[in-house]
C-alpha positions in Angstrom: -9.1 -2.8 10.1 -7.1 -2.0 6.9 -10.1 -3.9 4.8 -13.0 -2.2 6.5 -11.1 1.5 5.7 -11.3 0.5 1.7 -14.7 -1.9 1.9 -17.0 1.4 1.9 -16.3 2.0 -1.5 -15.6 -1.4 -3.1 -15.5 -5.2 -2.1 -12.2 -5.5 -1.1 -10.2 -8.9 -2.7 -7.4 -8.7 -0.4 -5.8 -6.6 1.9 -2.9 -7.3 3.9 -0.3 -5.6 6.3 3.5 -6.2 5.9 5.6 -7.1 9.4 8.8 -7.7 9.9 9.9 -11.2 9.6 12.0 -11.6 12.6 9.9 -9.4 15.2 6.3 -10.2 13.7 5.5 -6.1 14.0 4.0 -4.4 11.5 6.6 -2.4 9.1 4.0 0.5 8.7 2.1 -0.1 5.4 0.0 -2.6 3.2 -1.9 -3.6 0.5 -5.3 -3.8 -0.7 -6.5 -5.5 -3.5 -10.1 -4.4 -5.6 -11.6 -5.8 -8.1 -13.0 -2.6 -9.2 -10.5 -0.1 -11.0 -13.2 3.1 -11.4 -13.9 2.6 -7.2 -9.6 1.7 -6.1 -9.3 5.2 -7.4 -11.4 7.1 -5.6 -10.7 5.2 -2.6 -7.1 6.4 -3.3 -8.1 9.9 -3.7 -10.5 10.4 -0.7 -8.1 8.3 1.5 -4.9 9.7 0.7 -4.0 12.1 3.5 -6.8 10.9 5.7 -6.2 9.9 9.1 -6.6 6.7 10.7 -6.3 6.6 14.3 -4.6 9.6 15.0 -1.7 8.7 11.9 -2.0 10.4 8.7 -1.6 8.1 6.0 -1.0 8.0 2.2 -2.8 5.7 -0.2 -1.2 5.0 -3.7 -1.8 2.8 -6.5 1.0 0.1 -6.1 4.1 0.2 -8.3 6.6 -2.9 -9.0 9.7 -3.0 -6.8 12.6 -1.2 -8.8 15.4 -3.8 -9.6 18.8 -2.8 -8.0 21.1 -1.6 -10.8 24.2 -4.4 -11.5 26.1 -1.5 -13.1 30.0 -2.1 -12.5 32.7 0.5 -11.8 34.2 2.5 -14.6 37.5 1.9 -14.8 40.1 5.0 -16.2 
């Protein structure tokens, strides 16, 4: 379902939904892959906010994972 949502505005390279490893659900979001940069974007835009069986839902341009900070206690 999640490739057909994004597939009227661009071939679609991948799309997948992340579930939870140990209960095999889904964890509530995904991602899709386009080839086409111009067309991603206005899939993000008209998307975002849209509804998709009865759930809004927010479309965003996927970021890297922010490292957890190795910062040690101050001592004093």
């Amino acid at each position: 379902d999640l490739e057909g949502f994004f597939a009227e505005y661009c071939e679609v390279s991948s799309a997948r939904v992340i579930t939870d490893k140990f209960t095999g659900k889904s964890r509530g979001f995904g991602f899709v892959e386009m080839p086409n940069d111009e067309a991603a974007r206005k899939a993000i835009t008209e998307l975002d906010g849209g509804r998709v069986e009865c759930r809004e839902i927010k479309v965003a341009e996927a970021r890297p994972r922010a490292r957890p900070s190795r910062a040690h206690a101050a001592e004093g």
